[in-house]
KEDRENNU-643872 format. One record per residue: residue in one letter; z, x, y of N, C-alpha, C in turn. Coordinates in steps of 0.001 Angstrom, whole numbers, plus 500000, padded with zeros to 6 digits. Each point is the difference from the previous one (the first is absolute). Layout:
N
AZXYZXYZXY/...
This chain:
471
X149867432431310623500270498895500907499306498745499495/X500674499238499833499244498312500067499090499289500368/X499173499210499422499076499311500669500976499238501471/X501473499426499109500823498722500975500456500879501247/X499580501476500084500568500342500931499071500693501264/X498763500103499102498675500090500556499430498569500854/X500235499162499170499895498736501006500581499117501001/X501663500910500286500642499824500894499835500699501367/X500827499701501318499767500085501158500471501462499564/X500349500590499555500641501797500522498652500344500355/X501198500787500837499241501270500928499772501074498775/X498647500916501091499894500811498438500892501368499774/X501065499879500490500917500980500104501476499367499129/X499683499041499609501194498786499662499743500269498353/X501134499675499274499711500205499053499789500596498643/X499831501492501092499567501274498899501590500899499653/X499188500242498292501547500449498892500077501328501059/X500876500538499462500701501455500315498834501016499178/X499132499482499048499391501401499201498870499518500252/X499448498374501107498922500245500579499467501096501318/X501061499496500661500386501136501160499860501535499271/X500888500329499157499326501401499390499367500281499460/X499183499198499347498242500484499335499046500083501867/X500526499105500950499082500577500981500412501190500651/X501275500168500255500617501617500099499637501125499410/X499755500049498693499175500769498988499017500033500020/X499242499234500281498480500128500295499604500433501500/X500706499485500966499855500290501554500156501818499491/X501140500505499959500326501124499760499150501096499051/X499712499104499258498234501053499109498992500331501014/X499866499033500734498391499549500861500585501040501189/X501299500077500487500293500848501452499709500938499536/X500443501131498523499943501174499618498694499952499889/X499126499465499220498650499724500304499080500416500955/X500634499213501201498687500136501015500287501757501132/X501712499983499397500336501027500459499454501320499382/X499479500261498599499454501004499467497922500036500549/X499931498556500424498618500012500485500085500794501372/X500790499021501179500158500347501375500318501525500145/X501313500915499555500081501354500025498908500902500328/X498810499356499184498885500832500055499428499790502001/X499708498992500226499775499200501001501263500582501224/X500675500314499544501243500726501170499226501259499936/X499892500614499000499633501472499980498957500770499856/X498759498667499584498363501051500331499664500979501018/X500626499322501068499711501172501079500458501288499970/X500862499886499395500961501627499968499624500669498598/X500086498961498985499364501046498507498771499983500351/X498805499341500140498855500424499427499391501225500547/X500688500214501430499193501059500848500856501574499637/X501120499509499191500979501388499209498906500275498613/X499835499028499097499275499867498978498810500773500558/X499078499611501353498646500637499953500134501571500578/X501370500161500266500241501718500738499266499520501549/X500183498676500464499502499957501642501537500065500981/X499756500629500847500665500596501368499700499001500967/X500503499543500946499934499297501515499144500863500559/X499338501541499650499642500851500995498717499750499077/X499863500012498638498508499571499384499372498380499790/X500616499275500916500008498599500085498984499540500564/X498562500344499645498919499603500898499535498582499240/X498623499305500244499602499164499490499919499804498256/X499322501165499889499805500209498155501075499909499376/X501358500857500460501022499544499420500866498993499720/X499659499223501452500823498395499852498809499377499027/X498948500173499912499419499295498953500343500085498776/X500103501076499540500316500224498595501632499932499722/X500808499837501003501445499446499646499706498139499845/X499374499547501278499486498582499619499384499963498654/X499243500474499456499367500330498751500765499598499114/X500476501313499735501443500104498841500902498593500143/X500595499697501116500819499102499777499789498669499393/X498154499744500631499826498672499388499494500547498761/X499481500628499383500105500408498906501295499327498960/X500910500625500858501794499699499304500067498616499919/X499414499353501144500134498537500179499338499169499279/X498702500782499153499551498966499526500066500315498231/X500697501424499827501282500212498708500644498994499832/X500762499988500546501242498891500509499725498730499622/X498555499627500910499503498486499734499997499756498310/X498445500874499597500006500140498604501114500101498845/X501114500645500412500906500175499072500664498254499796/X500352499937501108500542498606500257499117499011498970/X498920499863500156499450498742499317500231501074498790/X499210500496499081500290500738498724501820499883499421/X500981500223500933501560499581499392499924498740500173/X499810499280500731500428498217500539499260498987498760/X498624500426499657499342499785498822500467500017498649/X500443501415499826500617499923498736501656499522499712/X500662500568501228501648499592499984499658498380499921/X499181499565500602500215498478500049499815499241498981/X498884500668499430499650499322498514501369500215498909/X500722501359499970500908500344499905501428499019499514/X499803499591501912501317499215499735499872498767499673/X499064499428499250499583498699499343500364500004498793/X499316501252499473500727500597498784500966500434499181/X500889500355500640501059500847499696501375499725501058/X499743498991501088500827499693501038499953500594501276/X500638498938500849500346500547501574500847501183500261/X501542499740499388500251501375500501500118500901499497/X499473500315498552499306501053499320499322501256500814/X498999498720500284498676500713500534500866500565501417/X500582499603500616500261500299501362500975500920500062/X500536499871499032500611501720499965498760501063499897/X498849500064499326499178501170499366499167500187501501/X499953499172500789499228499827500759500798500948501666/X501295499564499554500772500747501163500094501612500205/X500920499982497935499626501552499964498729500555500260/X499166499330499751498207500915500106500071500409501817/X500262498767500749500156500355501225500499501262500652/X501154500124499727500700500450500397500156501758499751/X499921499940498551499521501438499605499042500689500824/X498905499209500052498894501242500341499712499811501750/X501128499395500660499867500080501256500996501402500348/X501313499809499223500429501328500164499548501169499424/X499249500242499255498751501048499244498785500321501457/X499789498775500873499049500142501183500667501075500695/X500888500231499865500928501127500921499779501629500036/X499409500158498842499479500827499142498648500817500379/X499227498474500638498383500445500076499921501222501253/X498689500492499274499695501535500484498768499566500974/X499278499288499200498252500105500596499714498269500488/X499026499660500261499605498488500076499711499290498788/X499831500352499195499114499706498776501493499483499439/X500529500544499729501976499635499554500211498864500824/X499726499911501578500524498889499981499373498743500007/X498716500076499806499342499052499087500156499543498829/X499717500815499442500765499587498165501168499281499976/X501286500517500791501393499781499892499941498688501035/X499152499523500753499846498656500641499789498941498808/X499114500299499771499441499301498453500559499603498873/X501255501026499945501313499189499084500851499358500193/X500002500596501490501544499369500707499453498452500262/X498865499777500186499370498548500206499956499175498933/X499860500861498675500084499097498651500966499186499738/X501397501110500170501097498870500055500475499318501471/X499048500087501160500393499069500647499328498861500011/X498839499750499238499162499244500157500501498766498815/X500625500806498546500616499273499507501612499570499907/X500706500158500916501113499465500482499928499041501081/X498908499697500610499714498678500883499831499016499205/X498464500692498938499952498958499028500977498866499593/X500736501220499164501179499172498942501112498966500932/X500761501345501538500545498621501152499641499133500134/X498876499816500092499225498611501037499887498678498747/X499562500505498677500628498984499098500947499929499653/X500991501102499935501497499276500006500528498974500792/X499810500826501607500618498565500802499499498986499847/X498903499492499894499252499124499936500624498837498782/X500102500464499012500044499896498285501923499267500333/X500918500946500861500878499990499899500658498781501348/X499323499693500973500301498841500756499280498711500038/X501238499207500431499505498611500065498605500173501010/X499161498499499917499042499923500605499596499965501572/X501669498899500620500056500143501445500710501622500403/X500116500628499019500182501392500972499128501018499559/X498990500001499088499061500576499740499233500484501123/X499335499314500852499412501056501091500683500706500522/X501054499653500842500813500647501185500745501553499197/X500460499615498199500853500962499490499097501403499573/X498486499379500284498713501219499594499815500462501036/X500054499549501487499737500470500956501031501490500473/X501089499150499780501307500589500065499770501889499049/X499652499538498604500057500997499225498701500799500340/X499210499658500614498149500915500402501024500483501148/X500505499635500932500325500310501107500817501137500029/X500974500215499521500977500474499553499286501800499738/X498930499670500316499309501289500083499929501017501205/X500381498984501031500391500797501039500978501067500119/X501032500099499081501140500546500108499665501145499051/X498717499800498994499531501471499917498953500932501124/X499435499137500063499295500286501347501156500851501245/X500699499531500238501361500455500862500780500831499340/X499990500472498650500393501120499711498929501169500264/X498743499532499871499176501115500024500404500195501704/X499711499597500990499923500225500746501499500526501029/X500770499745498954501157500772500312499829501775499727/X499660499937499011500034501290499270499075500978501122/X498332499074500811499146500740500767501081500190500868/X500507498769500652500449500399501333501415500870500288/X500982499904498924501094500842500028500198501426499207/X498946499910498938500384501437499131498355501123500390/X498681498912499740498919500894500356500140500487501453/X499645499032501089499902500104501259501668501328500435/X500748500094499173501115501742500204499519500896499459/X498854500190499047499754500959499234500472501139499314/X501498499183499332501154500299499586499947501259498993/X498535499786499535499639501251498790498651500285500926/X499410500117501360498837500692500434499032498967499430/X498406500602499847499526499337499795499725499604498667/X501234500382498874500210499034498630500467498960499851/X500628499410501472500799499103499913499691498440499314/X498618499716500422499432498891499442500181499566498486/X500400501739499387500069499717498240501463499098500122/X500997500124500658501108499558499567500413498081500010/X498789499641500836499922498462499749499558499647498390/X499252500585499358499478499949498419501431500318499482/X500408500800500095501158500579499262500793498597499931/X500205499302501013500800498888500584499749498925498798/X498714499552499532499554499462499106500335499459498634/X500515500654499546500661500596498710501378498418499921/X501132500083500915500507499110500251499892499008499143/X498667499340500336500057498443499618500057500051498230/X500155501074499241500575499822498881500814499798499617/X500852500011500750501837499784499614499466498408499985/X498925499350500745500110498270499725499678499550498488/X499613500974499249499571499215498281501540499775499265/X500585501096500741501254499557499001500518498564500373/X500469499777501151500194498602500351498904498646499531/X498711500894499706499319498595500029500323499549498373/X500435501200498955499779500060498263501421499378500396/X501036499886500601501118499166499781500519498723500701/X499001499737500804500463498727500338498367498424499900/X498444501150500295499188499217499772499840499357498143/X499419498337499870499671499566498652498620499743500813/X499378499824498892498788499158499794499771498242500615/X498925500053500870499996498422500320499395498769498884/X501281498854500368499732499169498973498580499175499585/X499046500372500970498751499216499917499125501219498841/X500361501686500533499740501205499296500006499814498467/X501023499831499686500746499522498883499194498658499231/X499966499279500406499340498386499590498382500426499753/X499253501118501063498845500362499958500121500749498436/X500652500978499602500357501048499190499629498654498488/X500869499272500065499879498709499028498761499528499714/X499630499302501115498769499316499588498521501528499610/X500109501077500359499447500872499297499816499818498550/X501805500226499725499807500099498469499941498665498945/X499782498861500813499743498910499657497989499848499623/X499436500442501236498745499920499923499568500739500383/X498747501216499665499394501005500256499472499797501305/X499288499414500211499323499512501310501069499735501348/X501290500266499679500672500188501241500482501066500087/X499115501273499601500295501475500206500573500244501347/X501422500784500236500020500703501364499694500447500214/X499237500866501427499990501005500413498275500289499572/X498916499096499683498906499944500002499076500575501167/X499532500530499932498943500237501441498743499076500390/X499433500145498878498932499061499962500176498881500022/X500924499267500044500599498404500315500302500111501242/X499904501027501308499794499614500727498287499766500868/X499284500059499113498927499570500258499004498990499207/X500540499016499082499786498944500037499580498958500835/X499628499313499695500279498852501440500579499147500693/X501129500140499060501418499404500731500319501030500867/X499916500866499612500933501423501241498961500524500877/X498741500020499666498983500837500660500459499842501275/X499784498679500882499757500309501315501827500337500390/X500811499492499613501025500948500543500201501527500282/X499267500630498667500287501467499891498771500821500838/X498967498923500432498940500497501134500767500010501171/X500370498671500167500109499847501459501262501288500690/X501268499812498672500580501206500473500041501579499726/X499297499783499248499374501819500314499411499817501145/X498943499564500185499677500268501566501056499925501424/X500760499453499379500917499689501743500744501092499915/X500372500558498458501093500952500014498761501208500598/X498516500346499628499337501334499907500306499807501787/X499267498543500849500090500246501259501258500554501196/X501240499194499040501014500604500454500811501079500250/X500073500671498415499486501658499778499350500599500658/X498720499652500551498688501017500221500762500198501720/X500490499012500565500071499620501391501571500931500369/X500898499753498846501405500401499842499631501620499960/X499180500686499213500203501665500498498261500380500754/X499409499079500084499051499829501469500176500251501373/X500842498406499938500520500022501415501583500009500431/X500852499046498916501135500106500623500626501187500120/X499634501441498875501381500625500103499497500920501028/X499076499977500659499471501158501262500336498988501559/X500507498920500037500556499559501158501230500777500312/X500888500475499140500750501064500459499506501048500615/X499032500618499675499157500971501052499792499599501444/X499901499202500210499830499606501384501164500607500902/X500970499917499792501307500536500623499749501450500163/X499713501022498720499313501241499933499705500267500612/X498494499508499737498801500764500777500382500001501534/X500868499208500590500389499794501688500953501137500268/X501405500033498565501081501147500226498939501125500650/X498818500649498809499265500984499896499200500522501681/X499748498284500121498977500408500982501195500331501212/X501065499709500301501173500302501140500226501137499892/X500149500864498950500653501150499521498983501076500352/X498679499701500048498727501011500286500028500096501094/X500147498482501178499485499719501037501615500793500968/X500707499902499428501186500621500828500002501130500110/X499489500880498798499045501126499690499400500889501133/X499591498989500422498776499821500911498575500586499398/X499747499218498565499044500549499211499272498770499944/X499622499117500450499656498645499536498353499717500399/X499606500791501219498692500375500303499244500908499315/X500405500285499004499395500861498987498873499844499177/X498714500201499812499123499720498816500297500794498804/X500809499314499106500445500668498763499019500723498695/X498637499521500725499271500046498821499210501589500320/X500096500395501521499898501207500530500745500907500338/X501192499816499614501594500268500867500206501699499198/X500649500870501080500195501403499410501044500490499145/X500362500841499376501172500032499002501035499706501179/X499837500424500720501401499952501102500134499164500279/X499136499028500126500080498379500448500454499115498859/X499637500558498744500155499237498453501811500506499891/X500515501336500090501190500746500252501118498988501012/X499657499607500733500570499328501267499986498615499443/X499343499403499282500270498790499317500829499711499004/X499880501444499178501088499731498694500814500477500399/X500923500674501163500992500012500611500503498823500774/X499046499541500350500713498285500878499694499032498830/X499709499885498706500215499498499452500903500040499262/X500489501122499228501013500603499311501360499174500872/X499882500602501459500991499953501030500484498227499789/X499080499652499960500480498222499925499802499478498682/X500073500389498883500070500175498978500723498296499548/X501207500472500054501193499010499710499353498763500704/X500129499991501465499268499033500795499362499105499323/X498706500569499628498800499313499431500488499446498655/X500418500493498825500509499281498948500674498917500287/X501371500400501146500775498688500021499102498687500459/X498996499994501006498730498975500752499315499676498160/X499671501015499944499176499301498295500940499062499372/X501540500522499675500274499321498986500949498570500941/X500049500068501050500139498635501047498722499477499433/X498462499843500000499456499584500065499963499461499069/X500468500173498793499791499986498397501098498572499741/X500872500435500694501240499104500192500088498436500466/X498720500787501324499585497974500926499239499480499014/X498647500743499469499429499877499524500146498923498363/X500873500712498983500080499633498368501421499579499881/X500665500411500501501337500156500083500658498108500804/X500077500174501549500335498773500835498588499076499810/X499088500153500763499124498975500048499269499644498638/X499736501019498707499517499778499051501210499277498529/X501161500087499904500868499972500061500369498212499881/X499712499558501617500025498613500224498985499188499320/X498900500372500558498871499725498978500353499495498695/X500170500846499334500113499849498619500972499105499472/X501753499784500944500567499205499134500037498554500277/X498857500160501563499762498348499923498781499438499287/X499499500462499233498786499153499517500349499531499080/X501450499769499595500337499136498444500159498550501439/X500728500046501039499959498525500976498845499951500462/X499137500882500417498482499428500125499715499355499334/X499552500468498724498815499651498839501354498742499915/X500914499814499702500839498673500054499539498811501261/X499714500539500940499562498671501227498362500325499784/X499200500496499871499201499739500141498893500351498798/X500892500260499014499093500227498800499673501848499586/X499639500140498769499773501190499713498654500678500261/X499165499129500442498717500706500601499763499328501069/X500829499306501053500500500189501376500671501028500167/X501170500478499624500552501791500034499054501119499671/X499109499901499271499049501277499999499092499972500906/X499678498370500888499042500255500937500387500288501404/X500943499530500304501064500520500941500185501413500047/X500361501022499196500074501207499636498739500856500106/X499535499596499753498527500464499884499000499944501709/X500393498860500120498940499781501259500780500728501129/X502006499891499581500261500126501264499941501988499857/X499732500408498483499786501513500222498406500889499901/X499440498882500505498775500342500559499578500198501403/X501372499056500777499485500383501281500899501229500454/X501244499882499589500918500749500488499535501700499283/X499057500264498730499508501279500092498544500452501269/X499236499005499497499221499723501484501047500646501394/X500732499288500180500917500456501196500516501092500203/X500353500323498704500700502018499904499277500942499946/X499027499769499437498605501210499408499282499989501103/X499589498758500954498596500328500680500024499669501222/X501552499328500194500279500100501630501869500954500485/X500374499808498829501997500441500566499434501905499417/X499288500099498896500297501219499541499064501063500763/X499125499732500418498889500632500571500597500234501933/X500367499323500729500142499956500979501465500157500287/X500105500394501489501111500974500183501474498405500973/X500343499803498538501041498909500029501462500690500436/X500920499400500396501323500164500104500594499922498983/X501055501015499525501065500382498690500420498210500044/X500959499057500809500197498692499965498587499023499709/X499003499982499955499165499229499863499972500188498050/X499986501432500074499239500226498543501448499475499178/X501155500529500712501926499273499374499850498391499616/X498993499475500857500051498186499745499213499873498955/X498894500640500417499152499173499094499737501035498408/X500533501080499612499981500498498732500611498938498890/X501686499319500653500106499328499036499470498167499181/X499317499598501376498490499131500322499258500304498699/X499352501234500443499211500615498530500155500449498599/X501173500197500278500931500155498900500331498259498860/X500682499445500809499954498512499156498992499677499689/X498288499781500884499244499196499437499104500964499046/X499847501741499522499158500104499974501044500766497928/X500974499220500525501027500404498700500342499132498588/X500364498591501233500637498985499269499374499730498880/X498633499312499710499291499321499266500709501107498265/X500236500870500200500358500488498650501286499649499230/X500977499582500944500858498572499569499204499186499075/X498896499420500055499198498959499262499474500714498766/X499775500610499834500047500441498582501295500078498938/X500972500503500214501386499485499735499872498348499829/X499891499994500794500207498174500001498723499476498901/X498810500243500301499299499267499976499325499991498244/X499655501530500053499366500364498460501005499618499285/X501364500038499537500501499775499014499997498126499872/X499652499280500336499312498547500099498979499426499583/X499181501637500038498454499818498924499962499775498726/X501326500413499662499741500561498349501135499061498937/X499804500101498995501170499108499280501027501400499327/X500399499859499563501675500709499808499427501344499383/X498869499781498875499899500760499275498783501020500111/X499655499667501218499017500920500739500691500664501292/X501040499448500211500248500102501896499669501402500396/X500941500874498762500318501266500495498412500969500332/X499016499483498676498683500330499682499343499512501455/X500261498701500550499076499712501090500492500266501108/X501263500207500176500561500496501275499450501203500242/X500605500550499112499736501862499991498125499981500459/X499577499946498918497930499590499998499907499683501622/X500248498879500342499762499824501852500021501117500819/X501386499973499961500715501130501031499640501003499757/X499939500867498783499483501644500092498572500056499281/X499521498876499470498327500246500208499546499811501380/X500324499659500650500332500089501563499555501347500762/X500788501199499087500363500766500179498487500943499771/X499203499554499299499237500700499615498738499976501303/X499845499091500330498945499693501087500614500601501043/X501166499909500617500283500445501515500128501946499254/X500356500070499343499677501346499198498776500672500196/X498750499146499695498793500065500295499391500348501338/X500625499164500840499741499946501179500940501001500520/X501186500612499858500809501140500585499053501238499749/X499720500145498846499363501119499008498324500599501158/X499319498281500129498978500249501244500556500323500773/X500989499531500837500112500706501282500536501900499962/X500737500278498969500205501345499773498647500746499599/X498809499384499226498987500547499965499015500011501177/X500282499240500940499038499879500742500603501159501753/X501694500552499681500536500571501302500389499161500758/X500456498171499867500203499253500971501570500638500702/X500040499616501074501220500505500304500909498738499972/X501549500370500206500514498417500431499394499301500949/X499735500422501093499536498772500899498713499322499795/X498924500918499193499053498996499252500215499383498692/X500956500422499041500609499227499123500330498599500870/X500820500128500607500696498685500466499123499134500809/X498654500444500783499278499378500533499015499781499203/X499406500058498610499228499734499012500187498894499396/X501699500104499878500378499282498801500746498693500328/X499594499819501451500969498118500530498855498908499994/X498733500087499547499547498730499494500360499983499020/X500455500840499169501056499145498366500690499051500288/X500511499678501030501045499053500503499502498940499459/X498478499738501145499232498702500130499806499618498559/X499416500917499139499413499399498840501192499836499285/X501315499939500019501170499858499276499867498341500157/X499321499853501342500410498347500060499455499120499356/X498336500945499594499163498901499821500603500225497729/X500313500860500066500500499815498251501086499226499758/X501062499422501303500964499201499486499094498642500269/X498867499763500737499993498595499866499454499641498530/X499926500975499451498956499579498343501334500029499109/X501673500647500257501202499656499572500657498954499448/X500610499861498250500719498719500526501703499626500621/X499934498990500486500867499710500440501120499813498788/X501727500691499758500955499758499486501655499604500590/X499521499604501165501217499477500809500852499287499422/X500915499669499487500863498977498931499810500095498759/X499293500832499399499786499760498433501091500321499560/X500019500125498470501429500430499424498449501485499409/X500997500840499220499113501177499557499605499414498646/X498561500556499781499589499652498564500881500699498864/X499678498835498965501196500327499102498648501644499263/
């Protein structure tokens, strides 16, 4: 696109070729299969990990929900780790060798070893197999987020990144299709959870389309040049992003990405629990088991639970994966594809502080007054997707924002570096809470002053509202 057309009145929807529109189709469509090989897991911890540990509804005492909490963040903070380790190298990657090169290698990696997760026997498998499946998801954001970027004009640059981060919902909504229509029937008993992994596999049929219709972007290309013109404009450098031209960019957003991360399998993805834990507690209490001290309770009393639990079985999944739905899905969802018109009216670190502050109060609100106390199914219906937008969106801004830091021939290197070194700290911090037995509801009540301090790292941010991207 043109400078003469960049400096005209179009709208940022005005304008764009036919193979701009499909480099963001292609990339939206990587990132859905994407978040969909992450989320699956997130539909289905509850049902594999406690198959994986050989636990029963009737051996379901305290120790055991710990060590399924255990294991999972365990998985979660696989996952994290893998992510920065692929996003790192695919990114440097696609500086090197190209965008949609790399984003084919990055899909297949995905995709393979989520349907291989199908497989796992023990916990330890599905740790490992988190850890790959994250490699190539961590580097297929990468390489998207500088494509679109690389590949649109400047007045549609935010809104068309928002659009493409967003676009994640609809993996998100596959996962949660799969909980709520194929797990929640238990179509194969309690193997059923393997057959969402199986589901996985899929998003390979997208490399063939991408090897015949994606090229290389023309700024990619021009970068590729001035390489072999002058040594010192190496692609795909690491250590050039810590210079001092790049330093404080590649600080400021690793940190927003680690806080966002840390907060994203902290706090947001256990606001779907909230719906749960209420199905659970109706299903006991109808029971008429709800006066019970569980921690003294007799086999017959423990017997009588995993029968009224069993009994509402379906129930409770479908409330989880509703919750999952208000939650990442509708309210998180919105979030995300407006912060390309936020950060447009009010700047790009006016949109992260907005996001931030407004998902500090609204976890405040879920964790320590809506989740704890005995609310109405409609109260928790309003305000999940409330919590959902503000405590989601701000990850729109990375899309948008990191690929702005960097000049052409780093992007992929500094995009990727942000976002899944990111990965390594909320990793850190998942890894503590699995070492330490936190459960979700102290995960999520630990981890919402991340919010606050998200705010105070964008005010040290710079501002790129109107720039054009470095060459």
């Amino acid at each position: 696109m043109s400078d003469l057309q960049d400096r005209s009145n179009l709208k940022w929807y005005e304008g764009i070729s036919s193979y701009q529109w499909l480099v963001l189709l292609i990339a939206s469509l990587g990132w859905v299969f994407d978040v969909f090989e992450g989320q699956v897991f997130v539909a289905s911890m509850n049902d594999a990990m406690p198959q994986l540990l050989d636990v029963s509804s009737m051996t379901m005492d305290a120790e055991a929900k710990a060590a399924i909490a255990s294991w999972n963040n365990w998985a979660l903070a696989s996952f994290l780790l893998g992510g920065a380790f692929g996003g790192i190298l695919f990114g440097m990657l696609s500086d090197k060798i190209g965008r949609s090169k790399t984003m084919i290698v990055t899909i297949l990696f995905y995709s393979v070893f989520t349907c291989v997760t199908a497989l796992a026997s023990e916990p330890w498998h599905m740790v490992a197999l988190r850890f790959l499946v994250a490699m190539g998801v961590g580097g297929e954001w990468a390489v998207a987020s500088a494509l679109v970027a690389e590949v649109m004009p400047k007045r549609s640059r935010p809104v068309m990144g928002s659009i493409f981060h967003a676009s994640s919902v609809f993996g998100t909504l596959m996962a949660v299709a799969v909980g709520y229509f194929i797990i929640s029937a238990q179509v194969l008993g309690e193997n059923t959870w393997r057959l969402g992994f199986v589901i996985g596999v899929i998003p390979a049929l997208l490399t063939v389309f991408i090897r015949w219709k994606m090229k290389e972007p023309e700024q990619w290309v021009q970068a590729k040049e001035r390489e072999h013109a002058d040594a010192k404009q190496a692609t795909g450098s690491l250590k050039d992003l810590f210079c001092n031209r790049y330093l404080r960019g590649t600080l400021v957003g690793t940190t927003l990405a680690t806080i966002g991360l840390t907060t994203f399998w902290g706090c947001h993805i256990y606001g779907k629990n909230t719906l749960k834990r209420r199905a659970e507690s109706s299903v006991i209490a109808a029971a008429g088991l709800n006066e019970i001290d569980w921690s003294t309770a007799t086999d017959e009393q423990k017997k009588a639970r995993e029968e009224a639990l069993n009994s509402g079985k379906s129930e409770i999944k479908r409330e989880e994966m509703t919750g999952m739905f208000l939650v990442m899905v509708f309210g998180g969802g919105l979030g995300l594809v407006l912060f390309g018109s936020i950060s447009n009216m009010i700047g790009r670190k006016g949109a992260f502080i907005f996001y931030h502050l407004g998902g500090f109060i609204a976890a405040v609100v879920l964790f320590y007054v809506l989740g704890p106390g005995d609310y109405s199914r409609t109260t928790l219906l309003i305000f999940l997707p409330v919590f959902g937008f503000l405590t989601l969106g701000m990850h729109a801004g990375y899309a948008v924002y990191f690929p702005e830091l960097f000049p052409t021939r780093l992007r992929g290197t500094g995009t990727g570096f942000c976002f899944n070194a990111g990965r390594i700290g909320s990793a850190i911090a998942i890894a503590a809470s699995a070492g330490l037995e936190w459960t979700p509801s102290q995960s999520s009540q630990y981890m919402v002053p991340l919010f606050a301090v998200g705010i105070v790292i964008t005010l040290l941010a710079k501002e790129t509202r109107g720039e054009e991207l470095p060459d």
